[in-house]
C-alpha positions as CSV (number, residue, x, y, z in Angstrom):
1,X,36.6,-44.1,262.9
2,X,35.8,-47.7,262.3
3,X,37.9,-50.0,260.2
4,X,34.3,-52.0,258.4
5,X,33.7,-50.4,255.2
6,X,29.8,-50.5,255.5
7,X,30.3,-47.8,258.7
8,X,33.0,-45.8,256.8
9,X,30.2,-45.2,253.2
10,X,27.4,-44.5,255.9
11,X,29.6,-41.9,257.9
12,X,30.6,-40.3,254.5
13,X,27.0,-40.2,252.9
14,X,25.6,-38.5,256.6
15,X,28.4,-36.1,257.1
16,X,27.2,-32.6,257.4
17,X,27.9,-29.4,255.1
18,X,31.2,-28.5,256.9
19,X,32.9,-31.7,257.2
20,X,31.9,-32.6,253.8
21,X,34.5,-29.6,253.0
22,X,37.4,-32.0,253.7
23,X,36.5,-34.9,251.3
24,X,36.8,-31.5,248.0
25,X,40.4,-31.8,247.9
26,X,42.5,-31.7,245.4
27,X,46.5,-32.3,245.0
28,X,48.4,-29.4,243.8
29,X,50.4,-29.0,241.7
30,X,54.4,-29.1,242.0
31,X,55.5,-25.6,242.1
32,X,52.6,-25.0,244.2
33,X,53.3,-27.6,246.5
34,X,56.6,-26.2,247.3
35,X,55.6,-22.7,247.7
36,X,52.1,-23.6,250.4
37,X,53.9,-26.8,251.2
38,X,51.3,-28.9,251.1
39,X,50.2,-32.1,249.2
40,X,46.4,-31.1,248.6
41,X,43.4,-28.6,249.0
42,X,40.6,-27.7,248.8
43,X,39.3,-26.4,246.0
44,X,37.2,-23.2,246.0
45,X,35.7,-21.0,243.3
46,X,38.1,-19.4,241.6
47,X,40.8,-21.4,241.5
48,X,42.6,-22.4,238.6
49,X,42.8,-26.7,237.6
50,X,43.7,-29.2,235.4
51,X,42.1,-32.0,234.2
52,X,44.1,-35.4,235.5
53,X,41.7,-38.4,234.3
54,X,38.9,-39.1,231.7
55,X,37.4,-37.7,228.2
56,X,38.7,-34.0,229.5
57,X,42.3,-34.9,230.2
58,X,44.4,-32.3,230.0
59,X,41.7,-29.4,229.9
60,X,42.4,-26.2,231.9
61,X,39.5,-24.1,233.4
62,X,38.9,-21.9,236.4
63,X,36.1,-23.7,239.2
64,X,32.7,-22.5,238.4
65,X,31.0,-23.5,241.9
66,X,31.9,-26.8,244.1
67,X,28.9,-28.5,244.8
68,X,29.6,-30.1,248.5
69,X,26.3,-32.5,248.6
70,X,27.7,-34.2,245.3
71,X,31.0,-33.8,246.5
72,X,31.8,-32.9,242.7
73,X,33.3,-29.7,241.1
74,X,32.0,-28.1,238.2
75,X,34.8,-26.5,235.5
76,X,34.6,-23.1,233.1
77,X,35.9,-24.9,229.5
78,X,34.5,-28.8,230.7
79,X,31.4,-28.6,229.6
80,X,29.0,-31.3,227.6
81,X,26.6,-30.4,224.9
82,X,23.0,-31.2,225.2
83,X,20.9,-32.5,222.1
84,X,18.9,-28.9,222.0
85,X,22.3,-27.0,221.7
86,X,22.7,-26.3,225.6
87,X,26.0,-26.8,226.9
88,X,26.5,-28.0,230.7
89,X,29.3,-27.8,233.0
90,X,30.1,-31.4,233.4
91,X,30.7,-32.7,236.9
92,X,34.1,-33.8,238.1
93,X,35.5,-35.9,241.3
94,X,37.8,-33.1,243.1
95,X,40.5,-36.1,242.9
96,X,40.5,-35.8,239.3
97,X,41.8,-32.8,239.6
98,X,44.9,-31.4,239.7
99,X,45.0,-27.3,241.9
100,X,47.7,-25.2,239.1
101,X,46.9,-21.8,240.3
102,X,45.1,-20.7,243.9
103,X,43.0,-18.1,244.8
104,X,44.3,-16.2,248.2
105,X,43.7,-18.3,251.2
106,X,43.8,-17.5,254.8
């Protein structure tokens, strides 16, 4: 990969489907880090987080859906209300993140 920045946003922002699967990780957290050992990964439906930065710090919510083109994960529990009473799941940066309880990986 190439050390300019301007080549490194471009190869991010064209990256296909599958390799955009690496960039949707999120650390873990310390009892689970032990037990996988691993630092980080990624996040799927189902598993269970923890809010690290921003308005929602500190809320707990199982993933809804992990949107891949946005690179963003949507949150059960993190949602926004809209001016006609809707609420929305609010997105959220997968580094924001913190992975508390997994669903069963491979």
């Amino acid at each position: 990969m190439s050390i300019q920045t301007r080549k490194q946003r471009k190869a991010r922002y064209a990256a296909s489907l599958h390799q955009r699967q690496k960039f949707v990780r999120a650390p873990l957290s310390k009892t689970l880090a032990k037990s996988l050992n691993a630092k980080r990964l990624m996040v799927k439906k189902g598993d269970t987080v923890k809010v690290m930065v921003g308005d929602n710090k500190g809320k707990t919510g199982v993933v809804d859906s992990v949107n891949l083109k946005l690179e963003k994960v949507y949150v059960n529990g993190v949602e926004r209300v809209k001016k006609d009473g809707n609420k929305v799941l609010i997105p959220i940066n997968p580094s924001n993140v913190r992975i508390t309880k997994t669903e069963e990986r491979k």
